[in-house]
C-alpha positions as CSV (number, residue, x, y, z in Angstrom):
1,X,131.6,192.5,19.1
2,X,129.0,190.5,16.8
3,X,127.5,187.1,16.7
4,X,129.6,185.6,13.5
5,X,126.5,185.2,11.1
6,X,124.9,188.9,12.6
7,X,127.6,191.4,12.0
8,X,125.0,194.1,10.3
9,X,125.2,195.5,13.7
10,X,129.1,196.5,13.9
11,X,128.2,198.1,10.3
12,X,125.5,200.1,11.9
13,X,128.0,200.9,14.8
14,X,130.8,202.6,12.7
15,X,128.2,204.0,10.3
16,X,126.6,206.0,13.0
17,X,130.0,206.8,14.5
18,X,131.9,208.2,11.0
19,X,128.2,210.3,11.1
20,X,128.4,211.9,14.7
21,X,132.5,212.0,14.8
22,X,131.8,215.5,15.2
23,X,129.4,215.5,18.4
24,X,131.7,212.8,19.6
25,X,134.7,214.6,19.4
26,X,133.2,217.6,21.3
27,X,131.7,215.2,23.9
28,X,135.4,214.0,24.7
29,X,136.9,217.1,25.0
30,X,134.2,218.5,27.6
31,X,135.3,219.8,30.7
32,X,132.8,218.0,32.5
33,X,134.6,214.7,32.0
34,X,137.6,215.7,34.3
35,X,140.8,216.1,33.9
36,X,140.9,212.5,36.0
37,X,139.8,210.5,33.1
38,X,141.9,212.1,30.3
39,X,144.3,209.3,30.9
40,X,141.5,206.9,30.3
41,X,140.3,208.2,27.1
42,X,141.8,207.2,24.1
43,X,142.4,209.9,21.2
44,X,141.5,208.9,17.6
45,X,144.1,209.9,14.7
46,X,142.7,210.9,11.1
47,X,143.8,207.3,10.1
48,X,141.5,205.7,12.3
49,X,138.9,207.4,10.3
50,X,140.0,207.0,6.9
51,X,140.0,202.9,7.9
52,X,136.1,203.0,9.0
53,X,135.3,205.2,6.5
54,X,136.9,201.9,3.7
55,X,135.5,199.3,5.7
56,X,132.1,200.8,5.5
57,X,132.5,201.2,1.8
58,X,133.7,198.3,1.6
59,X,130.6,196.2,3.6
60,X,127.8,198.7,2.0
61,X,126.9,196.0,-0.6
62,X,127.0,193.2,1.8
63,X,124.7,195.4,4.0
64,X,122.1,195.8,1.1
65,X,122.1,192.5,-0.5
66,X,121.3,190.3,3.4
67,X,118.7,193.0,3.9
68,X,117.4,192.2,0.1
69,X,117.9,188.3,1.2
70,X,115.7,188.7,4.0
71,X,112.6,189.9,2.0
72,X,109.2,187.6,3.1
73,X,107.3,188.6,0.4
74,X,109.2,187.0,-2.7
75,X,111.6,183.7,-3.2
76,X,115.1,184.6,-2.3
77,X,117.1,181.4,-3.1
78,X,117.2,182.4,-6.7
79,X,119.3,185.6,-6.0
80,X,121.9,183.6,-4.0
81,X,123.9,182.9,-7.4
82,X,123.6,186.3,-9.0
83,X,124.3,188.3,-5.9
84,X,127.2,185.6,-4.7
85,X,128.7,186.6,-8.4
86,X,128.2,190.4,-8.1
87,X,129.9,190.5,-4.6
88,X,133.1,188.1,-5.6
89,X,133.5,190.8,-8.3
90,X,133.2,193.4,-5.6
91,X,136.4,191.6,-3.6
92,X,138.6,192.0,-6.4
93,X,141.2,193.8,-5.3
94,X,142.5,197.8,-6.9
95,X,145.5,199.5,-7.0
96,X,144.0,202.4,-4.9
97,X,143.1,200.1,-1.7
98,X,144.8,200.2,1.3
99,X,146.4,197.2,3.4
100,X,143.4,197.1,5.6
101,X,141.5,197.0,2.5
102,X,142.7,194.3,0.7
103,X,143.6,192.4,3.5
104,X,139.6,192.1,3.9
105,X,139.4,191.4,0.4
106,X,141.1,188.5,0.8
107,X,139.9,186.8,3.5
108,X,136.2,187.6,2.7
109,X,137.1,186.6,-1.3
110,X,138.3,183.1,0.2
111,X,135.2,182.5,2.1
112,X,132.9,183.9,-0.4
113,X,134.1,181.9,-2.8
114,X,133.8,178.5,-0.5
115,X,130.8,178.9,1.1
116,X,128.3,177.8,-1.5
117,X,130.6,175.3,-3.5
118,X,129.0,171.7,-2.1
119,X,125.6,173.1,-3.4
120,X,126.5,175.7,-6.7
121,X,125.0,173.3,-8.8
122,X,121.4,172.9,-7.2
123,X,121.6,176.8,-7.0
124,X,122.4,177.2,-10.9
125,X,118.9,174.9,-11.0
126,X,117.5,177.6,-8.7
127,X,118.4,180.3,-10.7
128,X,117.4,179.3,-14.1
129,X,113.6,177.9,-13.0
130,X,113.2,181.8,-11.6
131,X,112.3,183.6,-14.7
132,X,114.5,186.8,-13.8
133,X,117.6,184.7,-14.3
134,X,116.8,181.6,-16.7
135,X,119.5,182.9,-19.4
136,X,122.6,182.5,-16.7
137,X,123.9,185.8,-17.6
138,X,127.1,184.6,-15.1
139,X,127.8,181.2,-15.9
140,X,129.5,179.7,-18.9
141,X,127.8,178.1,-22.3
142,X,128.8,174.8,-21.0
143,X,127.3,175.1,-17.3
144,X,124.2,176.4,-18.7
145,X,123.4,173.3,-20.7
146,X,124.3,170.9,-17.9
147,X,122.2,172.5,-15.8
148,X,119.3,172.5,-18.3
149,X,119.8,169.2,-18.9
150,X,119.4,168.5,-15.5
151,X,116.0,170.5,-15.2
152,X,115.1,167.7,-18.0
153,X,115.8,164.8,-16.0
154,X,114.2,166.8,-13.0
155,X,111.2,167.2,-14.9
156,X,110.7,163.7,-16.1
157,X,111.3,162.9,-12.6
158,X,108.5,165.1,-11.7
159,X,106.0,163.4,-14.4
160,X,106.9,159.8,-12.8
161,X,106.3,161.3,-9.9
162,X,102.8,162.1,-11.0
163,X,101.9,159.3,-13.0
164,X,102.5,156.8,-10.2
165,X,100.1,159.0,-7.6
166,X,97.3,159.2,-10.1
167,X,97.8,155.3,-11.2
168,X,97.4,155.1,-7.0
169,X,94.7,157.1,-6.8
170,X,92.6,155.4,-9.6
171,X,93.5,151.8,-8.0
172,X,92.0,153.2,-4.2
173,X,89.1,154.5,-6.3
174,X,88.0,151.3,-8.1
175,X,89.0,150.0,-4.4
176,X,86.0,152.6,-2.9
177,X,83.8,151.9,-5.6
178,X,80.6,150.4,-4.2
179,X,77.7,148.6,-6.3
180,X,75.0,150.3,-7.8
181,X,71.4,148.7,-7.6
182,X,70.7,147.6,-11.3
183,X,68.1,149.9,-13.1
184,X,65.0,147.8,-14.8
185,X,65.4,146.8,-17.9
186,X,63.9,149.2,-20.8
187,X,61.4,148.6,-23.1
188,X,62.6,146.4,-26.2
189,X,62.2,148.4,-29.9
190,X,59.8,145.6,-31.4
191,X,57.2,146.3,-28.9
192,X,57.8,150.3,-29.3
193,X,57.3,149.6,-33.1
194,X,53.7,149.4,-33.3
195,X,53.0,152.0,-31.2
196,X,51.0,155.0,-32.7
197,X,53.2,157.4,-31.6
198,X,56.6,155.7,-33.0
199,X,54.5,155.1,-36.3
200,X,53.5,159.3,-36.8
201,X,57.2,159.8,-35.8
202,X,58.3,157.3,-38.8
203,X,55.9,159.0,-41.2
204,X,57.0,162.9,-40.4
205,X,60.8,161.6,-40.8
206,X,59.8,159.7,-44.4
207,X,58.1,163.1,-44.7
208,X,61.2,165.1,-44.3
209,X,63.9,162.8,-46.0
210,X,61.5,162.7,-49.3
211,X,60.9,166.4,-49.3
212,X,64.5,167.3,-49.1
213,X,67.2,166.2,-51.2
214,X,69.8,168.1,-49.7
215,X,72.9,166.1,-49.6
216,X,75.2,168.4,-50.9
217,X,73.6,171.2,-48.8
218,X,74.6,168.9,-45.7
219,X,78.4,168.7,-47.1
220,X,79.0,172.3,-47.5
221,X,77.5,173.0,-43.8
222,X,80.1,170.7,-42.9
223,X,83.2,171.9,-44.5
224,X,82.2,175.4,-43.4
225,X,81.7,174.5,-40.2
226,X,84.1,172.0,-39.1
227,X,86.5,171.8,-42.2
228,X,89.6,173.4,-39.6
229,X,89.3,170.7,-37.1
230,X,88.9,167.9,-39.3
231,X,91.8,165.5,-37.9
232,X,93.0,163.2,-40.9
233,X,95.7,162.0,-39.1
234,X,96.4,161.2,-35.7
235,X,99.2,162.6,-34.1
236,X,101.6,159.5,-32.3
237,X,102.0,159.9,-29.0
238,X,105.2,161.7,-27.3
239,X,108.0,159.8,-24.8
240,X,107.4,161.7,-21.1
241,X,111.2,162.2,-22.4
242,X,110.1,164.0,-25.1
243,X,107.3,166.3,-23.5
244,X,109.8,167.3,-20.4
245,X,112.3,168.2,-23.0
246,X,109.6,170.5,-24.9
247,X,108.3,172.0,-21.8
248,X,111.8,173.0,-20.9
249,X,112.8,174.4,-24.5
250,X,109.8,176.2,-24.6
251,X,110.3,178.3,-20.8
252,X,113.6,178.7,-22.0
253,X,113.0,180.2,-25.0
254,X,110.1,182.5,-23.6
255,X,110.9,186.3,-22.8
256,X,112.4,186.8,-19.4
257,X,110.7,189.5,-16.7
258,X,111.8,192.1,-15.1
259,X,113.7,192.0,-11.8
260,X,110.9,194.0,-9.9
261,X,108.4,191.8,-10.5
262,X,107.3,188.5,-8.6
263,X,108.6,185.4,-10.2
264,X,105.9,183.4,-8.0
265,X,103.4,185.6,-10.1
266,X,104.4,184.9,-13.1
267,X,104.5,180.4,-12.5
268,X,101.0,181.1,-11.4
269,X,100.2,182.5,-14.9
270,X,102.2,180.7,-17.1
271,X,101.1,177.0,-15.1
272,X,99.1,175.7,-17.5
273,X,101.3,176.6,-20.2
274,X,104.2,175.1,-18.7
275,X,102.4,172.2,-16.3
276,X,105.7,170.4,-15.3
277,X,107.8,173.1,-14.9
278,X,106.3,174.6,-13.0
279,X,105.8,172.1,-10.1
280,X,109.5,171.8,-10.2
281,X,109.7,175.7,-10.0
282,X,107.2,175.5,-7.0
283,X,109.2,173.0,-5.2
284,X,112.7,175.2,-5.4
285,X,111.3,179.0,-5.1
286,X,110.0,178.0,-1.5
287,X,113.0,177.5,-0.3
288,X,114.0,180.8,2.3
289,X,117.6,182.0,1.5
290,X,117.8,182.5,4.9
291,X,116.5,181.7,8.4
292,X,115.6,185.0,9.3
293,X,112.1,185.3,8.1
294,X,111.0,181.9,10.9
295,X,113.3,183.9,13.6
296,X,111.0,186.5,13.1
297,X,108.4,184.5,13.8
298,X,110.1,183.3,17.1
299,X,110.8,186.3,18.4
300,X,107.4,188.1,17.9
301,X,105.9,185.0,19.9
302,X,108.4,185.9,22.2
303,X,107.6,189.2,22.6
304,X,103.9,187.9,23.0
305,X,104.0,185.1,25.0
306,X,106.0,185.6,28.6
307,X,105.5,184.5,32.0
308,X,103.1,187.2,32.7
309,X,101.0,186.5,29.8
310,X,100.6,182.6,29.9
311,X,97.3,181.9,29.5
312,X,96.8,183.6,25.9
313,X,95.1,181.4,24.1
314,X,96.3,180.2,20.4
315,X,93.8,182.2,18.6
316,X,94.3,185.6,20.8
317,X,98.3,184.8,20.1
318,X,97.7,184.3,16.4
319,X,95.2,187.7,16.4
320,X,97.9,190.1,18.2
321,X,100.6,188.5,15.7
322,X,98.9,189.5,12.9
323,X,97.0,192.9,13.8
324,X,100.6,194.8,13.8
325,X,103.9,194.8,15.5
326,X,103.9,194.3,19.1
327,X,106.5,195.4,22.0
328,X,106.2,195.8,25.7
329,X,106.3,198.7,27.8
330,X,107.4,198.5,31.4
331,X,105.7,200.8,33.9
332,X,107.1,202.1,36.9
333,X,106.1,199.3,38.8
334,X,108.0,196.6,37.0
335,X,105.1,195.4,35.4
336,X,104.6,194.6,31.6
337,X,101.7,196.0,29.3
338,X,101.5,194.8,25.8
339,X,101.6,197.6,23.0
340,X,100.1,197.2,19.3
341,X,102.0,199.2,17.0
342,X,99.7,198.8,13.7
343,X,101.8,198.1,10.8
């Protein structure tokens, strides 16, 4: 009936069914079947309803949350944790369900619960580097200091990371470096000395440091000026240890955002603020929950690209792609004509 990972369509199926039961009934009690298919037909008992009418309750939030996994427009392998928990919690089973019912329950509980096991923890990471979800409302005090002390470690690995490129890039820089012809040498001070010009220069300053005795004058401009960044002491410098731990502490203590808005949008912000985090954050958020969004972009080619349309050139091809949706028409004659459906 379905393709084992594509079963949205069987939902869709019985949905529209339990919605034109009516219309269907009527259509197989017309006359205009004949009486010489009545043995054909099959009847369908109130039970047979009351069973669709559970299993679509039943699927409705699987329905919603692979549609909400197969958004384009914002990470989805940060929900995979939250939304795995909300459905196991789903499966659980009531008194009021009926065999069918809980029979389901089972089986899709039991898979549920085993499909993401080999990977949970790399998804915990996932979840707590997407600012919707960094407190771990669904996991335990325990796992959520494991898994921030693994962001640690993942951080300093990030900072290694980058110390040895730029160390690279400074060694094929002073590799590029190419000598500069020598400037003439300038004028030495004891032959500026007698000048006239130095000499009326010498004179106004005499001038000046005679006329003025303001000593304390200069002191106060100081302190008033520059008293707040005055360093007396000079800060020792931090272990990369030390400054991944601090970066984390610090995004983990910040406010979390709310679930309609872009997580993406708010690394891009909060960068500079948090420089190593959030190259770690960049690296996991682009991860697709699912393969549907490059299907997509198979089967528009597809629908662009065909044996009566091989000579499109890339540019034309990547034009029609993104001008709209396209589909094909076929006329009477067999023959295909591309449609542009603006979007």
């Amino acid at each position: 009936m379905d393709v084992r990972r594509r079963w949205n369509s069987a939902y869709d199926m019985i949905s529209r069914f339990l919605e034109m039961q009516v219309a269907i009934f009527a259509t197989l009690k017309s006359k205009e079947l004949g009486k010489e298919r009545e043995s054909e037909l099959k009847s369908f008992h109130d039970d047979d309803f009351s069973v669709a009418e559970e299993v679509i309750q039943l699927l409705k939030p699987f329905k919603d949350k692979t549609t909400l996994l197969c958004s384009e427009k914002s990470p989805t392998i940060s929900i995979i944790l939250p939304l795995h928990n909300k459905l196991l919690d789903k499966l659980c089973e009531q008194n009021a369900d009926t065999p069918t019912v809980r029979s389901m329950k089972n089986i899709m509980f039991k898979d549920l619960k085993e499909r993401f096991a080999r990977i949970e923890h790399t998804l915990h990471i996932v979840s707590a580097l997407d600012p919707r979800f960094k407190m771990l409302p669904f996991s335990s005090g325990n796992e959520r200091s494991a898994v921030y002390s693994d962001i640690v470690l993942e951080v300093f690995r990030v900072q290694n990371i980058i110390k040895v490129k730029r160390e690279k890039e400074n060694k094929d820089a002073e590799l590029d470096d190419v000598e500069v012809p020598s400037e003439p040498p300038l004028p030495s001070l004891s032959s500026l000395s007698d000048s006239p010009a130095v000499s009326s220069v010498k004179m106004r300053v005499k001038a000046d440091v005679s006329s003025t005795s303001c000593g304390d004058c200069m002191e106060s401009v100081l302190h008033s000026f520059l008293d707040d960044v005055y360093i007396t002491e000079i800060e020792p410098p931090k272990s990369p240890n030390v400054i991944a731990e601090q970066q984390v502490n610090e995004y983990r203590s910040a406010q979390a955002i709310p679930l309609q808005e872009n997580p993406l949008s708010w690394w891009k912000e909060n960068e500079f603020k948090f420089p190593l985090v959030s190259k770690l954050a960049r690296a996991y958020l682009c991860i697709p929950a699912t393969s549907v969004p490059s299907e997509r972009v198979f089967s528009t080619a597809g629908e662009i690209l065909s044996a009566q349309r091989a000579r499109l050139k890339p540019k034309h091809c990547k034009s029609l792609k993104e001008s709209g949706k396209v589909g094909l028409k076929v006329n009477h004659e067999g023959s295909q004509n591309l449609m542009i459906f603006n979007t």
